[in-house]
Backbone as CSV, one residue per row, in Angstrom:
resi,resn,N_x,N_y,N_z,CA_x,CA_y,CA_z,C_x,C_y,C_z
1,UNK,22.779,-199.134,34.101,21.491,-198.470,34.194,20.429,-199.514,34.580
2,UNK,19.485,-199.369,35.751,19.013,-199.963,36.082,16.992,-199.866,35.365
3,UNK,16.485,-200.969,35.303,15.718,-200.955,34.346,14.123,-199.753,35.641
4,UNK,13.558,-199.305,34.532,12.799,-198.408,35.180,11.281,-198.732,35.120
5,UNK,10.620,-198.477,35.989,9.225,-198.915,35.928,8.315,-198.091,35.844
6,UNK,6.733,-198.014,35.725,5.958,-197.169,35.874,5.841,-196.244,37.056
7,UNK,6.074,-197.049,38.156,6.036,-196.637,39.489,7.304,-195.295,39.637
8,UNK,8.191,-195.299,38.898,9.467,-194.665,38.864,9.002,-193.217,38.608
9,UNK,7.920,-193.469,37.490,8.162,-191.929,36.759,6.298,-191.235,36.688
10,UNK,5.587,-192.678,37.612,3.903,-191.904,37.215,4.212,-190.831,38.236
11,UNK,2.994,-190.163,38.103,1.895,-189.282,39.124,1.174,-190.041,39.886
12,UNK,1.572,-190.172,41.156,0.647,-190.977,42.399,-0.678,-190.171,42.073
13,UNK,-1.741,-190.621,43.150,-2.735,-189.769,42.666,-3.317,-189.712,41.776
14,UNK,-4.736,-189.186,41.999,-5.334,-188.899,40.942,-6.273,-187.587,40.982
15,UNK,-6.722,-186.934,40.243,-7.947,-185.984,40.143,-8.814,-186.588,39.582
16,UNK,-9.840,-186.483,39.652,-10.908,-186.701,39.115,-11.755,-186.009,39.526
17,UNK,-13.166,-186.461,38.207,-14.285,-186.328,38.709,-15.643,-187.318,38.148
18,UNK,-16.378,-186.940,37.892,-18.034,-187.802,37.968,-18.103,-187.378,36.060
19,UNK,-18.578,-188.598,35.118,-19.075,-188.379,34.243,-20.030,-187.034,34.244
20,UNK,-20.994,-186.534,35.318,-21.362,-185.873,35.408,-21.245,-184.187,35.240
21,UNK,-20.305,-184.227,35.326,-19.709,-183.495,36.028,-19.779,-181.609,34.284
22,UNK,-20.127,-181.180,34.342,-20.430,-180.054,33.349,-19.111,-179.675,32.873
23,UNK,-19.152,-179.276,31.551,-17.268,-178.645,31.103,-16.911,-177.645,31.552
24,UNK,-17.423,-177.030,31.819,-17.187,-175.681,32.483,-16.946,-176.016,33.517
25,UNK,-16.867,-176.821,34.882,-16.538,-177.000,35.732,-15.437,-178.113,36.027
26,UNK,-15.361,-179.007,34.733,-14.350,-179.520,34.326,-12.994,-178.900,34.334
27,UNK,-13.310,-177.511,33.280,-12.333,-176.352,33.283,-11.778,-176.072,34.820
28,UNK,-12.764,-175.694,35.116,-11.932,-175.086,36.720,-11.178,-175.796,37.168
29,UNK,-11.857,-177.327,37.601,-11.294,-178.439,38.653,-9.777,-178.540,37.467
30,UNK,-9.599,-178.596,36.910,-8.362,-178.881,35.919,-7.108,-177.553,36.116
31,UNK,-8.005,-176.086,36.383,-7.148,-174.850,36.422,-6.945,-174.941,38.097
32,UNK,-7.787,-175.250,38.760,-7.567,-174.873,39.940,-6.130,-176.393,41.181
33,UNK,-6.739,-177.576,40.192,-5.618,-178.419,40.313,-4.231,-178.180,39.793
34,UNK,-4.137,-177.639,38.687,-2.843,-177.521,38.300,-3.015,-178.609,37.162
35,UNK,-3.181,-179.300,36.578,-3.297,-180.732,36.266,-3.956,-180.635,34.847
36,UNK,-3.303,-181.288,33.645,-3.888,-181.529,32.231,-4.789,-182.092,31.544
37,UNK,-5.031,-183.217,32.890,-6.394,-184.425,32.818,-7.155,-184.745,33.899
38,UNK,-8.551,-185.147,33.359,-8.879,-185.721,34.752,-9.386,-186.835,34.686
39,UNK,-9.123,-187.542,35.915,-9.642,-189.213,35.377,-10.851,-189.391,36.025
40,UNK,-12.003,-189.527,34.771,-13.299,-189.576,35.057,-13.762,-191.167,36.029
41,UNK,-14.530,-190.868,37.095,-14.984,-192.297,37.336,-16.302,-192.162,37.959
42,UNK,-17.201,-193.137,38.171,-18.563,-193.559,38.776,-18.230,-194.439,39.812
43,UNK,-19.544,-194.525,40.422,-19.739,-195.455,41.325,-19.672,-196.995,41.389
44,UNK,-19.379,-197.584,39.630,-19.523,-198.765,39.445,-18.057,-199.367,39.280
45,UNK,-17.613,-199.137,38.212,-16.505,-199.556,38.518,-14.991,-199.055,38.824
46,UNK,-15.472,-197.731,38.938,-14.187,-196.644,38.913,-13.873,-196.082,37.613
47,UNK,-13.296,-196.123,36.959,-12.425,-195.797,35.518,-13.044,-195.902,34.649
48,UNK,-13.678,-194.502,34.379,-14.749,-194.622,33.257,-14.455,-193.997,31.918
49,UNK,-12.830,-193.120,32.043,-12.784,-192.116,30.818,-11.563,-191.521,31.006
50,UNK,-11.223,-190.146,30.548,-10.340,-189.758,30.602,-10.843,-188.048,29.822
51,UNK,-10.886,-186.961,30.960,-10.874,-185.717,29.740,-9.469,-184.788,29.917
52,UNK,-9.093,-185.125,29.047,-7.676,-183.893,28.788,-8.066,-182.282,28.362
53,UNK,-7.506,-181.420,28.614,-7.466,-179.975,27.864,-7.365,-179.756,27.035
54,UNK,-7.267,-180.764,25.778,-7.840,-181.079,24.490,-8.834,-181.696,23.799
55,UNK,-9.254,-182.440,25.341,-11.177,-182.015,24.869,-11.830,-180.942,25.261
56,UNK,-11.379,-180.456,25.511,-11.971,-178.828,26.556,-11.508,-178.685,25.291
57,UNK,-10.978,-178.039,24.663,-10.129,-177.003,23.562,-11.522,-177.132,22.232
58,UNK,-11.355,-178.859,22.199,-12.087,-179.474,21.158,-13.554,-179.152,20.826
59,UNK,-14.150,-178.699,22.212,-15.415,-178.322,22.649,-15.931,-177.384,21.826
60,UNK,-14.722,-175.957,21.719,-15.247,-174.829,20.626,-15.638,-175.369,19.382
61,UNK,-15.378,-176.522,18.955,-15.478,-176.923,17.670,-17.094,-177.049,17.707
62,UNK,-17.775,-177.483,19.014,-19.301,-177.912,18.832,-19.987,-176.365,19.160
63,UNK,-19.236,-175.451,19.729,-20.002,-174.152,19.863,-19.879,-173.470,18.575
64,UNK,-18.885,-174.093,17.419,-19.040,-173.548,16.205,-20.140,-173.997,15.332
65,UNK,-20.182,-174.924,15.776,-21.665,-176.006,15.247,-22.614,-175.170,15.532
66,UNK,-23.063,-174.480,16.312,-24.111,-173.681,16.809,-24.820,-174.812,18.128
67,UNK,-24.295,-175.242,18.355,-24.234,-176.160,20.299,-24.119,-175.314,21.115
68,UNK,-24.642,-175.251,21.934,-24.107,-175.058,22.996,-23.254,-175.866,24.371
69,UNK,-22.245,-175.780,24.013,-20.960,-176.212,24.599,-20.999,-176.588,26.253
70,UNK,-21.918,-175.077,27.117,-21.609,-175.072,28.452,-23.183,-176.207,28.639
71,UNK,-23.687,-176.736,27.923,-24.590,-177.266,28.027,-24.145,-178.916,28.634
72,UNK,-22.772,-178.901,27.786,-21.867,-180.604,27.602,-21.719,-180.865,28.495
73,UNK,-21.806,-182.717,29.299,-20.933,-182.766,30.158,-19.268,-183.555,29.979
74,UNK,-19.283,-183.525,31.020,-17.406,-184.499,30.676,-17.629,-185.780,30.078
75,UNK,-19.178,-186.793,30.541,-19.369,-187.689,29.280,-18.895,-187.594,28.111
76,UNK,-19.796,-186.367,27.848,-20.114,-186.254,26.332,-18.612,-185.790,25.572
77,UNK,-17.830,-185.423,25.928,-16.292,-185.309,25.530,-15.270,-186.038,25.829
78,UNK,-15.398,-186.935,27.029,-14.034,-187.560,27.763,-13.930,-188.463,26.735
79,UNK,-12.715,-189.465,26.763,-12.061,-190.105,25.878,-11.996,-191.851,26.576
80,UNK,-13.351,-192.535,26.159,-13.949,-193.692,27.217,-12.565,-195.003,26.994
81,UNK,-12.796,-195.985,27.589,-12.122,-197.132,26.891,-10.695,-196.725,26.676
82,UNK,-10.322,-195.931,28.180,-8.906,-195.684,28.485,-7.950,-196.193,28.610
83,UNK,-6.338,-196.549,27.646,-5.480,-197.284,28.113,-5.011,-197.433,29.411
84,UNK,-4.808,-198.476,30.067,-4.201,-198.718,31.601,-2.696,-199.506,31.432
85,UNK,-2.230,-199.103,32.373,-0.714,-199.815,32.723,-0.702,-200.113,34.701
86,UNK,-0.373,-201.226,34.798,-0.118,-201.027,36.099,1.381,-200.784,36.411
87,UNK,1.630,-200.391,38.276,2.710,-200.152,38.302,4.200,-200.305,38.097
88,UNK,3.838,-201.784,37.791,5.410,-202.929,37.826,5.519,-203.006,36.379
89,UNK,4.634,-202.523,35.726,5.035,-202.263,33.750,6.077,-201.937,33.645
90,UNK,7.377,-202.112,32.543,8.292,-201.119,32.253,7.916,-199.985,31.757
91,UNK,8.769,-199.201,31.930,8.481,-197.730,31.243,8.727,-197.658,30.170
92,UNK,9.767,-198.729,29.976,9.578,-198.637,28.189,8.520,-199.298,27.511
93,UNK,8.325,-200.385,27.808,7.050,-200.630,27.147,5.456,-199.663,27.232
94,UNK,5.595,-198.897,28.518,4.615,-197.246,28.848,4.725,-196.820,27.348
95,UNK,6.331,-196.240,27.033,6.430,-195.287,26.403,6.058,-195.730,24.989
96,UNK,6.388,-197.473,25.014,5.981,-197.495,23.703,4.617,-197.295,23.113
97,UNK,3.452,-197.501,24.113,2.105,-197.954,24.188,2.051,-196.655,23.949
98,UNK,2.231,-194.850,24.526,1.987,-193.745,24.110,2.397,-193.861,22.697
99,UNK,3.279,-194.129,22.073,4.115,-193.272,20.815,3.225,-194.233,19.815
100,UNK,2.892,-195.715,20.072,2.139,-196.482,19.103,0.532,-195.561,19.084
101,UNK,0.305,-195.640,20.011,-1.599,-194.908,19.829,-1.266,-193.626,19.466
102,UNK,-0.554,-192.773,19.725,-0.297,-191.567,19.584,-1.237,-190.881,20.448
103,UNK,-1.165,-191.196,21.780,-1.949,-190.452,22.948,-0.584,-190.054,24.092
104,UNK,-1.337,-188.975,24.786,0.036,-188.462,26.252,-0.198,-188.859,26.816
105,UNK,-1.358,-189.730,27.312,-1.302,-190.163,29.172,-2.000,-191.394,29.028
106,UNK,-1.459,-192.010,30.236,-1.932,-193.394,30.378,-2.373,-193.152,31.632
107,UNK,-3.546,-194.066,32.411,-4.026,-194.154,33.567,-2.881,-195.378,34.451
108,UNK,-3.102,-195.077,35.338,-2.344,-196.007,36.007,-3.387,-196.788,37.015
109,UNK,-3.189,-198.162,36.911,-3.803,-198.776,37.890,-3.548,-199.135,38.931
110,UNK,-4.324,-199.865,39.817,-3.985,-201.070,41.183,-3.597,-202.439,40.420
111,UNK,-2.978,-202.884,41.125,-2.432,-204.403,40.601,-3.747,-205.226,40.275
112,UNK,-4.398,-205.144,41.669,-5.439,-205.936,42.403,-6.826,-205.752,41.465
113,UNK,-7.038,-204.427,41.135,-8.112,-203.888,40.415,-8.000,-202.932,39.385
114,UNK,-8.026,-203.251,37.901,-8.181,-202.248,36.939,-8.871,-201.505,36.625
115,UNK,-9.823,-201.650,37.895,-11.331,-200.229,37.970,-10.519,-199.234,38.635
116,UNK,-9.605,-199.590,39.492,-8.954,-198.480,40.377,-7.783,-197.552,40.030
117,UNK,-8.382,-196.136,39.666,-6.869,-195.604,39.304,-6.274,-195.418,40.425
118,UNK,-4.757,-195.143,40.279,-3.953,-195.110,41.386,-2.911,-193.854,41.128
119,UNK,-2.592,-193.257,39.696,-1.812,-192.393,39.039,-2.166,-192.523,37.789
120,UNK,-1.273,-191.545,37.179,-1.118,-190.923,35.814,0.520,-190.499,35.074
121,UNK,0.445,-191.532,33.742,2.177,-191.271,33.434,1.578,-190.807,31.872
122,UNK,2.120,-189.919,32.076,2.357,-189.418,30.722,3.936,-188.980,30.008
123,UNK,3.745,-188.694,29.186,5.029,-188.754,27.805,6.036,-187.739,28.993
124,UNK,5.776,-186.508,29.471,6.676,-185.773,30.626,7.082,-186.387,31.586
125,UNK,6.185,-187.011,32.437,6.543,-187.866,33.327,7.869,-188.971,32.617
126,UNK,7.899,-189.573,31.649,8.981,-190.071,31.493,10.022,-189.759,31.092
127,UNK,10.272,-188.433,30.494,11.482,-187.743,30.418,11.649,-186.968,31.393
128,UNK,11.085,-186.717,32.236,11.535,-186.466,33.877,12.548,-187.496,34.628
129,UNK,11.548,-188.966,34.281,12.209,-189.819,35.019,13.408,-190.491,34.048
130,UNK,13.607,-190.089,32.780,15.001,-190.926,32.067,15.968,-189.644,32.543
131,UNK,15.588,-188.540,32.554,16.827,-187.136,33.067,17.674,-187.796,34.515
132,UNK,16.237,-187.854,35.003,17.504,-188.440,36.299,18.311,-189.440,36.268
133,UNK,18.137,-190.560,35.605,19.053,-191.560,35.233,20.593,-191.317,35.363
């Protein structure tokens, strides 16, 4: 068995959008991609966050507050100070870095630049890629 890398089992690509960017429209860009996360970035250095469909979910919790929710943007929920892996990482050490934080997705970087996402591996993505093995 030959040893496996990030590159093996991420998501090329990325979605994103703008800190800016309102939850409610967060929602869409997320339903209309197909896609569980989106990797937030700006103009400065790229990689500013991370909002999953469990901060969307999480959101009702502030419209129970008596907030108003559609008011939020993806700032105010995304998940800042995002773990990164670049591509030539093992996947086992990926998988370990998920199961230690107890988070699903990791950003994936450029070698060259850790402002730059490049993909997305999460906990599926690697039992996709150990099946084929």
């Amino acid at each position: 068995m030959s040893v496996l890398h990030v590159r093996d089992a991420m998501r090329k690509g990325v979605v994103s959008c703008a800190p800016t960017l309102s939850v409610r429209d967060a929602a869409k860009l997320m339903t209309e991609a197909r896609v569980r996360a989106l990797v937030v970035v700006d103009g400065d250095c790229g990689l500013v966050g991370l909002v999953s469909q469990t901060d969307l979910v999480n959101v009702t919790l502030v419209q129970a507050s008596g907030q108003d929710w559609q008011a939020l943007t993806v700032k105010d929920v995304m998940t800042a100070n995002v773990l990164t892996v670049t591509p030539d990482e093992s996947l086992s050490q990926a998988a370990k870095l998920l199961i230690d934080r107890h988070i699903h997705r990791l950003v994936v970087v450029d070698q060259a630049s850790s402002c730059t996402p490049i993909g997305v591996l999460s906990m599926g993505d690697i039992v996709r890629a150990l099946s084929r093995e």
